[in-house]
N, CA, C and O atoms as a MOPAC input file, in Angstrom:
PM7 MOZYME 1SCF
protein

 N     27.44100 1   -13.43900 1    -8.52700 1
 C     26.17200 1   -14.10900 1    -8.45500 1
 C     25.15500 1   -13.31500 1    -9.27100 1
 O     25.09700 1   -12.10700 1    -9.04200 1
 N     24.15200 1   -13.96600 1   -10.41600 1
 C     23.58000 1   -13.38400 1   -10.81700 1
 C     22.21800 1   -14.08500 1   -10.43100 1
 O     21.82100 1   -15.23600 1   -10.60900 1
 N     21.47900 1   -12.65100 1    -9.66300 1
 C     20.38700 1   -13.27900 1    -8.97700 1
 C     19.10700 1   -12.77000 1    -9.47900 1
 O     18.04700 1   -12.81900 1    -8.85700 1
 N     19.32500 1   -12.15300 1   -10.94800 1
 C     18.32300 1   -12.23000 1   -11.66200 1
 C     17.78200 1   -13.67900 1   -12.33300 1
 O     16.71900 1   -13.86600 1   -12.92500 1
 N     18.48400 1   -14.30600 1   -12.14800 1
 C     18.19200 1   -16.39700 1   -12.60500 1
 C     17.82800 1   -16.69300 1   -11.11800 1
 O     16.75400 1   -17.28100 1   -10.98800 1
 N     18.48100 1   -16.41700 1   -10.01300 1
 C     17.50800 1   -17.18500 1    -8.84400 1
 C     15.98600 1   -17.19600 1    -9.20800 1
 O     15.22600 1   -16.42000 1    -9.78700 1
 N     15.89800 1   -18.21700 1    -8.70900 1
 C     14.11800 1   -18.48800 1    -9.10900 1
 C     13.48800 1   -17.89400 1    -7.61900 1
 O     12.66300 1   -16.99100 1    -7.76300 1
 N     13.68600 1   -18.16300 1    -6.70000 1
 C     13.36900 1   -17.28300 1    -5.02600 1
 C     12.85900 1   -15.85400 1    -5.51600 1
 O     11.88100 1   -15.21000 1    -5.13500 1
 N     13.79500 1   -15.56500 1    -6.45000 1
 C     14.37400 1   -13.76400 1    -6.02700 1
 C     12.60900 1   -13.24600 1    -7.07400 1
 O     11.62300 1   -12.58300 1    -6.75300 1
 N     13.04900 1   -14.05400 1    -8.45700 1
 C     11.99000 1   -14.13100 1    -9.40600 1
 C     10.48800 1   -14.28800 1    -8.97300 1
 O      9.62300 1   -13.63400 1    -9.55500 1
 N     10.25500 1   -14.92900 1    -8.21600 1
 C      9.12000 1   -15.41900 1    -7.73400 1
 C      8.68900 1   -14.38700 1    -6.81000 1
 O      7.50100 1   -14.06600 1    -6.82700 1
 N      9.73100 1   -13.65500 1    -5.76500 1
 C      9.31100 1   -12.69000 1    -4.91700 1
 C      9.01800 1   -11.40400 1    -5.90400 1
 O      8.07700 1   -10.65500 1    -5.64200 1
 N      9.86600 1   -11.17800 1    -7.05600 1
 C      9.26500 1   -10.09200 1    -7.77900 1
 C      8.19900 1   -10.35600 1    -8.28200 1
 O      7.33200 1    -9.56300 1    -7.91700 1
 N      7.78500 1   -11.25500 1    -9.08900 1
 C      6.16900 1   -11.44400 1    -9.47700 1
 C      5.47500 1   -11.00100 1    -8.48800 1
 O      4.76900 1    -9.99600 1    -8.57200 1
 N      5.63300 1   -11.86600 1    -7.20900 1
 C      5.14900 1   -11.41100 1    -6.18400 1
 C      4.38800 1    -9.97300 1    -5.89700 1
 O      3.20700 1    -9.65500 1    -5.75600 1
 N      5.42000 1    -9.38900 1    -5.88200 1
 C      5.41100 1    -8.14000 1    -5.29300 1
 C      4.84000 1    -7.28600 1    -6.54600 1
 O      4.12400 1    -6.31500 1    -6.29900 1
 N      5.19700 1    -7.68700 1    -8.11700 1
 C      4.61200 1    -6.84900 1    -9.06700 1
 C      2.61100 1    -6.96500 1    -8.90600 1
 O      1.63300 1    -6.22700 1    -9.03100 1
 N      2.95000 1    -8.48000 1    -8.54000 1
 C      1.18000 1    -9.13800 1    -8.73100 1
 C      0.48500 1    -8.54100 1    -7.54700 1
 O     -0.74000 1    -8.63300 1    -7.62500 1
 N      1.03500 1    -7.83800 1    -6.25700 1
 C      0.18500 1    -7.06100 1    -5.24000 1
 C      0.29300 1    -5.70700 1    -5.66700 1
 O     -0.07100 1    -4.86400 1    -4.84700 1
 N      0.62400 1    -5.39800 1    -6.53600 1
 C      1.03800 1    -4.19100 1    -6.61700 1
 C     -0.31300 1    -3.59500 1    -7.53400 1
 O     -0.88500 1    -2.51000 1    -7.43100 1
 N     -0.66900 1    -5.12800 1    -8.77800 1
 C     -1.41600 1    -4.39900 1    -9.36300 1
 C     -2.89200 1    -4.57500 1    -8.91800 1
 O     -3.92500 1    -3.98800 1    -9.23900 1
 N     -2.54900 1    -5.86700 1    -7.83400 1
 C     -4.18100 1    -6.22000 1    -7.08100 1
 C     -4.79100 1    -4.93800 1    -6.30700 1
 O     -5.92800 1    -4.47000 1    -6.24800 1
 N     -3.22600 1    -4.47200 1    -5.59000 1
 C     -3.98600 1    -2.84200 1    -4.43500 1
 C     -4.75100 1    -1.74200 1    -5.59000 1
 O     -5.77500 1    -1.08200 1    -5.41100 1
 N     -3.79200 1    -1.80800 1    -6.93000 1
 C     -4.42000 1    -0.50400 1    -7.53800 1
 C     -5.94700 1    -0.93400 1    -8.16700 1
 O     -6.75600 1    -0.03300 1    -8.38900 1
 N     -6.36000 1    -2.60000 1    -8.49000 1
 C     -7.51400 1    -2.75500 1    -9.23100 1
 C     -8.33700 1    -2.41400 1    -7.70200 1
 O     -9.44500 1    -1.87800 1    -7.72300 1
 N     -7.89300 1    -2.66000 1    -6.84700 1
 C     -9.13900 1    -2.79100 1    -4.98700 1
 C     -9.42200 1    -1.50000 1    -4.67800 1
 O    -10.57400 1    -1.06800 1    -4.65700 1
 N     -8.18700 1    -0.67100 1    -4.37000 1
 C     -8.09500 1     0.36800 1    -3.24300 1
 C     -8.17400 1     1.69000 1    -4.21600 1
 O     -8.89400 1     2.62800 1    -3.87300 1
 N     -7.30500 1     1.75500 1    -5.62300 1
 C     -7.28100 1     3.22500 1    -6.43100 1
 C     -8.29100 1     3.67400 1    -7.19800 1
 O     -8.74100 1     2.79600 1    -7.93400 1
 N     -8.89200 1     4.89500 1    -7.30600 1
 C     -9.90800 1     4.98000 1    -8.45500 1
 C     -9.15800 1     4.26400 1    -9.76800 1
 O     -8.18900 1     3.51900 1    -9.91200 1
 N    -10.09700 1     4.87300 1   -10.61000 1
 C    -10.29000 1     4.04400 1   -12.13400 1
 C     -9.12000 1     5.24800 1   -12.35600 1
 O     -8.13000 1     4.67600 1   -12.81200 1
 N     -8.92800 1     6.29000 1   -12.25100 1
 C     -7.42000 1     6.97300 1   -12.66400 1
 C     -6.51400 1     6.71200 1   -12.87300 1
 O     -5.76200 1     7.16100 1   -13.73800 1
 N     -6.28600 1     5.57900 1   -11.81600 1
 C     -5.15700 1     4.74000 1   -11.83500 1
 C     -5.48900 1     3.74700 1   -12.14700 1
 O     -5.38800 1     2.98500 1   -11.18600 1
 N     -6.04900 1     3.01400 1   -13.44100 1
 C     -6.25200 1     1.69700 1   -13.73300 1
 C     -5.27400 1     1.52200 1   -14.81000 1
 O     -5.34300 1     0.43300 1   -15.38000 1
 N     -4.26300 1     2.44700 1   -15.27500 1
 C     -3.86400 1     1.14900 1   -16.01600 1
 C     -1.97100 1     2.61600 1   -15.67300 1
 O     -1.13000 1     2.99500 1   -16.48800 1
 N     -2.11100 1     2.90100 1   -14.31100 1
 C     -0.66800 1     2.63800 1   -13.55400 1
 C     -0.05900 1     1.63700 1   -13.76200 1
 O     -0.65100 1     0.62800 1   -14.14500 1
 N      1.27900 1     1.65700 1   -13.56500 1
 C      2.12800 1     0.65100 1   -13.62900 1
 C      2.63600 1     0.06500 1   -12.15700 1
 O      2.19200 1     0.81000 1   -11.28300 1
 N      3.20800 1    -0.72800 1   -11.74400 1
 C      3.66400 1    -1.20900 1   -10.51300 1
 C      4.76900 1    -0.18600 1    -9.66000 1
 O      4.57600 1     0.40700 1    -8.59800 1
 N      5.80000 1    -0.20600 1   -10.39300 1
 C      6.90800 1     0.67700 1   -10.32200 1
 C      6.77600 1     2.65600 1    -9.97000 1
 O      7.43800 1     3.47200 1    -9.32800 1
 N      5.20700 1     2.69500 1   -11.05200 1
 C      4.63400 1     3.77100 1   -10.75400 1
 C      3.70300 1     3.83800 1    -9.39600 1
 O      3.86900 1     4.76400 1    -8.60300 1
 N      3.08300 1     3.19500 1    -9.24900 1
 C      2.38800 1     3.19000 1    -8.10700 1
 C      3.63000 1     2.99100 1    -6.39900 1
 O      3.30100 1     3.52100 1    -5.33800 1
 N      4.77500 1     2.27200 1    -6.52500 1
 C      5.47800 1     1.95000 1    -5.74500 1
 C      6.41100 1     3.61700 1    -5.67700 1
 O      6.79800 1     4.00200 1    -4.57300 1
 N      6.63300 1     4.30700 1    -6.68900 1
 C      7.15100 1     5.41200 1    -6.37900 1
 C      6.03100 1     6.66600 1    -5.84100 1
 O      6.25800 1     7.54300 1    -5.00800 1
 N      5.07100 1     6.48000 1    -6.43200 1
 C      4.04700 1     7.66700 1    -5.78500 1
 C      3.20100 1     7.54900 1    -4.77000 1
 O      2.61900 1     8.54300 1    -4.33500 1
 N      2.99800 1     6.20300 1    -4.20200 1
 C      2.41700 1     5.83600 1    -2.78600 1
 C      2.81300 1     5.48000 1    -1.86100 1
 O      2.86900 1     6.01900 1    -0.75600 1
 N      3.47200 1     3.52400 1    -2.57000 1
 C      4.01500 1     2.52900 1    -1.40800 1
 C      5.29400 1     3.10100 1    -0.66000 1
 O      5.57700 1     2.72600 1     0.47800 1
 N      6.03500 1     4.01000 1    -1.34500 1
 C      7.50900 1     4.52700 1    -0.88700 1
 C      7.36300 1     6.10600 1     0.30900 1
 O      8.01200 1     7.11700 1     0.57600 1
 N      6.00900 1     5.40200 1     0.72900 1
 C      5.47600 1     7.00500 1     1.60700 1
 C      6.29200 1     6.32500 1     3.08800 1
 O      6.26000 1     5.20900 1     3.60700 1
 N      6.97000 1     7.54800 1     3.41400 1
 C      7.37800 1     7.64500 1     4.91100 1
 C      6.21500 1     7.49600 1     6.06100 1
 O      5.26900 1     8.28200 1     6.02700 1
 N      6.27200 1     6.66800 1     6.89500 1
 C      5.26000 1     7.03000 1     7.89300 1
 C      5.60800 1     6.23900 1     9.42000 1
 O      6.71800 1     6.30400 1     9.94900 1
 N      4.59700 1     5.59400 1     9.92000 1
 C      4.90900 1     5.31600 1    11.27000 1
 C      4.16500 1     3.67400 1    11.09900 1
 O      3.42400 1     3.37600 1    10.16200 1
 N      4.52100 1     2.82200 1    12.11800 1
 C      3.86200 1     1.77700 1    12.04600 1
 C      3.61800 1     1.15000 1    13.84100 1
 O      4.57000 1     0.85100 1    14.56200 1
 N      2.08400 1     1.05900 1    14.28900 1
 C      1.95300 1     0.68300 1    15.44700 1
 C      1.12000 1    -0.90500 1    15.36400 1
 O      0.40900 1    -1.38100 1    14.47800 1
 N      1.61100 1    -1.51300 1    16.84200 1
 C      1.05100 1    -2.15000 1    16.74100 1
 C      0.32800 1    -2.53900 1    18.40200 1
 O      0.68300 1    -2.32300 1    19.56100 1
 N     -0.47700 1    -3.00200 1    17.95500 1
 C     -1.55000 1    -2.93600 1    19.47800 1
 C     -1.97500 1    -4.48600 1    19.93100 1
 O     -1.24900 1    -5.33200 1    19.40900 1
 N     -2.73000 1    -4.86900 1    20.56300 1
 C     -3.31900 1    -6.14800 1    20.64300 1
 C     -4.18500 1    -6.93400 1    19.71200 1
 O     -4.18900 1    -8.14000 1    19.46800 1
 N     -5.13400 1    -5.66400 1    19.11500 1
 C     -6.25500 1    -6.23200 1    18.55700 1
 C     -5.73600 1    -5.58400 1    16.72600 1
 O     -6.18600 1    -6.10800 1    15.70700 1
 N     -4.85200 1    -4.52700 1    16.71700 1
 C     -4.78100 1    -4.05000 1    15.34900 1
 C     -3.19400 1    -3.67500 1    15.34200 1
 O     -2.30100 1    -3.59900 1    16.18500 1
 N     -3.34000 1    -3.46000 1    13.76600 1
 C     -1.70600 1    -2.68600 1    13.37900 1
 C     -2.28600 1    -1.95800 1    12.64200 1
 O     -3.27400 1    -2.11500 1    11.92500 1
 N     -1.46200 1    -0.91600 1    12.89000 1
 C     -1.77000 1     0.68500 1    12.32900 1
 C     -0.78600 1     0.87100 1    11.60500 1
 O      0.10300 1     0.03500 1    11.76500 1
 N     -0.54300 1     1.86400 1    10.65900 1
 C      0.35900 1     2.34400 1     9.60200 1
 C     -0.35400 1     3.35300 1     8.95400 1
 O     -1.32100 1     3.45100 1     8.19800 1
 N      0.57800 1     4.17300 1     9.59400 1
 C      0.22300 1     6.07000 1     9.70100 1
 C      1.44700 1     6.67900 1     8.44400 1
 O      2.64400 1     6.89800 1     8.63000 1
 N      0.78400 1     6.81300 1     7.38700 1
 C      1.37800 1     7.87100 1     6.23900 1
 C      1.09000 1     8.96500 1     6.50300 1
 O      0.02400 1     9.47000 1     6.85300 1
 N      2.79400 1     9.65600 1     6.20900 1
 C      2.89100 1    11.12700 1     6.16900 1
 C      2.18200 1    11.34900 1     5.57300 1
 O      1.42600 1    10.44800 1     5.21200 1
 N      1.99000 1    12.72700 1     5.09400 1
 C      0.83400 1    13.18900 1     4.59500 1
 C      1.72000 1    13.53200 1     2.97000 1
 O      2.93600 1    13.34000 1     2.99300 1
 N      1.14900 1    13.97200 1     1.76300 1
 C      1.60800 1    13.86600 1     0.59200 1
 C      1.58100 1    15.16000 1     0.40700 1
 O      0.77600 1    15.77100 1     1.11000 1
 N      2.56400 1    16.09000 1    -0.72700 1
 C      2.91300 1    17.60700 1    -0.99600 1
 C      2.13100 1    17.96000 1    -2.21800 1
 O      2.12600 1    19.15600 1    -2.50900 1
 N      1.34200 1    16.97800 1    -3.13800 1
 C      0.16500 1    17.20100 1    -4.10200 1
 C     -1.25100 1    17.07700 1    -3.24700 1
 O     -1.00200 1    16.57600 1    -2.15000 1
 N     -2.42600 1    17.32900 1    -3.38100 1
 C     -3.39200 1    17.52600 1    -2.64300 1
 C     -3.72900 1    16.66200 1    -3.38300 1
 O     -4.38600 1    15.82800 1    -2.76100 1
 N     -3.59000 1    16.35800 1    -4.67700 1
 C     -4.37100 1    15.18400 1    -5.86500 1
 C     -3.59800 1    13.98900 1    -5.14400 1
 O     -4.37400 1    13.24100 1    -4.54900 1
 N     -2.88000 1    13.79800 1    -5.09600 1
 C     -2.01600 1    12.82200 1    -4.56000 1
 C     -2.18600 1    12.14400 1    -2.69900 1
 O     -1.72700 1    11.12100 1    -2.18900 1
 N     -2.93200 1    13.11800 1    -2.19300 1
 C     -3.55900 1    13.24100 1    -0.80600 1
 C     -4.71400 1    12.48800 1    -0.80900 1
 O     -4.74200 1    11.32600 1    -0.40300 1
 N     -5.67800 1    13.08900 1    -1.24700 1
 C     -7.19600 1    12.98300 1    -1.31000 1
 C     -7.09000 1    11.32400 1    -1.84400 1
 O     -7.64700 1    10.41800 1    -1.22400 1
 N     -6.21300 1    11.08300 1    -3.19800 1
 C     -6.25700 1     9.27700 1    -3.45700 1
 C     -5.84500 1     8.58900 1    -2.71300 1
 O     -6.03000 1     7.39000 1    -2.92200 1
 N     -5.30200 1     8.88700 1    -1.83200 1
 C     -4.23300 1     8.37600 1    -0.98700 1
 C     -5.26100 1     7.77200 1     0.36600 1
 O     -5.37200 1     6.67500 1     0.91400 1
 N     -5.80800 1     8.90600 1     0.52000 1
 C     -6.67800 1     9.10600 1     1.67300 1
 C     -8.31100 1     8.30900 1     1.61200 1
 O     -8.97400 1     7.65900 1     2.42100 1
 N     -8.46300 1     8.66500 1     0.50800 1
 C     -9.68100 1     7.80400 1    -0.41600 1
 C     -9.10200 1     5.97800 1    -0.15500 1
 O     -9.62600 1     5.14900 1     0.58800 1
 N     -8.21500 1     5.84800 1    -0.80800 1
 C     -7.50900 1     4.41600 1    -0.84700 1
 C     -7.50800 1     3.76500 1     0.65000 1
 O     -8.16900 1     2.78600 1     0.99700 1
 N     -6.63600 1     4.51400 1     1.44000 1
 C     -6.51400 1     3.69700 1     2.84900 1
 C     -8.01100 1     4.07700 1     3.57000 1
 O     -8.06500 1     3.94400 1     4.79300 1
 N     -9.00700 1     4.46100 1     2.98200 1
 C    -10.55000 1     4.46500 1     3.67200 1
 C    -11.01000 1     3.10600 1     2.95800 1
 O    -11.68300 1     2.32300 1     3.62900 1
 N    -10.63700 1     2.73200 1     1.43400 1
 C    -11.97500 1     1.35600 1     1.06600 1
 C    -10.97600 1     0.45300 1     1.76900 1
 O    -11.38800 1    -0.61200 1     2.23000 1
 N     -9.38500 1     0.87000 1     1.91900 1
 C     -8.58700 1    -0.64300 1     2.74600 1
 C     -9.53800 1    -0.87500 1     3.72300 1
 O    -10.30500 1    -1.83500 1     3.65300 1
 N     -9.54900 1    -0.15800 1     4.53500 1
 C    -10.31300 1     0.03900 1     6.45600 1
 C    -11.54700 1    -0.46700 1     6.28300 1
 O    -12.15300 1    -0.97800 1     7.22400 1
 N    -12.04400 1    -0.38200 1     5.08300 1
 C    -13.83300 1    -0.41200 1     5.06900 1
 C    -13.81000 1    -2.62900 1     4.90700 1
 O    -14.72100 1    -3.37800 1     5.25900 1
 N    -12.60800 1    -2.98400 1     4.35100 1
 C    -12.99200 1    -4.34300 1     3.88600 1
 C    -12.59100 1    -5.24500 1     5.25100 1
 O    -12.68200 1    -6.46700 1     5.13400 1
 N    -12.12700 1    -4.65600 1     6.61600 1
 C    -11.08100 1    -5.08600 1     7.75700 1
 C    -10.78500 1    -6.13100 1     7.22100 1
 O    -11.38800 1    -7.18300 1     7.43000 1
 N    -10.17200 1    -6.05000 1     6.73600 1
 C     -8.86900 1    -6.97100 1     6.82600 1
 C     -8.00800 1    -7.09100 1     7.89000 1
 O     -7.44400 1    -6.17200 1     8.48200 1
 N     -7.92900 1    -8.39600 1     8.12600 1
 C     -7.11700 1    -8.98700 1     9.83000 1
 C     -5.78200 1    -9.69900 1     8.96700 1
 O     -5.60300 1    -9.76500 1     7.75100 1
 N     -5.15700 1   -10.06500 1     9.80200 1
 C     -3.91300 1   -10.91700 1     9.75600 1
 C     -4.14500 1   -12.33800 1    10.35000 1
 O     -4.91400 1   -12.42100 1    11.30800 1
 N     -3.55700 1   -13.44800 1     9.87400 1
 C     -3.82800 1   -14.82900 1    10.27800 1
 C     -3.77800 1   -14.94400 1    12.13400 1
 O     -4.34100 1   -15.89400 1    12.67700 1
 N     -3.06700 1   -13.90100 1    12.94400 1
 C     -3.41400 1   -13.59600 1    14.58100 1
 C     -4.64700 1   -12.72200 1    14.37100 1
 O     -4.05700 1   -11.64100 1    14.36800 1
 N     -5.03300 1   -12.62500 1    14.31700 1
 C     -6.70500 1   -11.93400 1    14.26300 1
 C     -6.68200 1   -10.09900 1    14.16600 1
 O     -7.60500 1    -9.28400 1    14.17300 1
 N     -5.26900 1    -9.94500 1    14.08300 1
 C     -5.22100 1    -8.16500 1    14.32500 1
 C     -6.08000 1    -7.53600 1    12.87500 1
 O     -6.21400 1    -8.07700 1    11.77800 1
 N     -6.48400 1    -6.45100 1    13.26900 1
 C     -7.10600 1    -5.34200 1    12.11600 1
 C     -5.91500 1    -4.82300 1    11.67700 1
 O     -5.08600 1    -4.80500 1    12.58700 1
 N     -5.51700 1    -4.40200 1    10.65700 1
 C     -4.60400 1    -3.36700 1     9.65200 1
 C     -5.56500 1    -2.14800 1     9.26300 1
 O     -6.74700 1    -2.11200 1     8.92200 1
 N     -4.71100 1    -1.29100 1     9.42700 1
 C     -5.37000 1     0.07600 1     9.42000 1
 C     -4.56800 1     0.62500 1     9.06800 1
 O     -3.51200 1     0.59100 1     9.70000 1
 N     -4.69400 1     1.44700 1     7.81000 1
 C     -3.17500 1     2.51000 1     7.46700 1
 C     -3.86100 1     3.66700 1     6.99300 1
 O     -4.43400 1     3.64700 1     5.90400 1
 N     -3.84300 1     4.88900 1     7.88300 1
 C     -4.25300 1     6.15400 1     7.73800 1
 C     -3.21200 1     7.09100 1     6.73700 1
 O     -2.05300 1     6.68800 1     6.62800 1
 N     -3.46700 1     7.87100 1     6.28100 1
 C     -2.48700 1     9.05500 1     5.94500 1
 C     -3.48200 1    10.87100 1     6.95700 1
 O     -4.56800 1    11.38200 1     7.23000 1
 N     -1.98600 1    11.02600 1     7.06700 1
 C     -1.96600 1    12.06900 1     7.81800 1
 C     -2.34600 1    13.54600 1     7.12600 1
 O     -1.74800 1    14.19100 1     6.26400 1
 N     -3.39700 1    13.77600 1     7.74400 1
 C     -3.93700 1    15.03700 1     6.97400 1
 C     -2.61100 1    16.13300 1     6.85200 1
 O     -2.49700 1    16.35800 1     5.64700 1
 N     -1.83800 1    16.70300 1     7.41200 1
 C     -0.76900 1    18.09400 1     7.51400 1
 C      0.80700 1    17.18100 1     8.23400 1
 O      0.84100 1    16.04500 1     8.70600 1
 N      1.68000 1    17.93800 1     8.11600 1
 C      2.39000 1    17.47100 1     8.74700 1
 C      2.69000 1    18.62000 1    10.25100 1
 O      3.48300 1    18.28900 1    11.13200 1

């Protein structure tokens, strides 16, 4: 099966390329304005962490990062997420912290 011709599979990669570059124009400084998808998915989205969920919110707690440059954007980023609340179509808040130390 070659499921690089599925049109599903195609459509979910646009997908996923086209949020990829919406988070870095919203949430990253101008440093990262002209990152790539693939780049941004290896130096952020692929962060280990925890994910809660409560009544009123969902949380998503990132480890903390082993560059301090890589911390501070990180940390910067999931603060303008938090600042715009963004809910989910059930009314929950999303909140994704990164963890100062491990």
């Amino acid at each position: 099966m070659d499921i690089e011709k599925d049109q599903i599979v195609a459509g979910l990669r646009m997908g996923l390329h086209n949020s990829a570059l919406w988070a870095r124009d919203h949430y990253f400084s101008s440093a990262y304005r002209h990152t790539t998808p693939l780049t941004l998915w290896r130096t952020f989205f692929n962060q280990a962490g925890f994910y809660l969920e409560t009544t009123d919110r969902i949380i998503i707690t990132l480890n903390s990062f082993n560059n301090p440059r890589l911390q501070r954007e990180a940390s910067k980023a999931c603060k303008r997420f938090y600042q715009r609340k963004i809910v989910t179509l059930s009314g929950k808040q999303i909140e994704i912290r990164v963890v100062h130390c491990i």
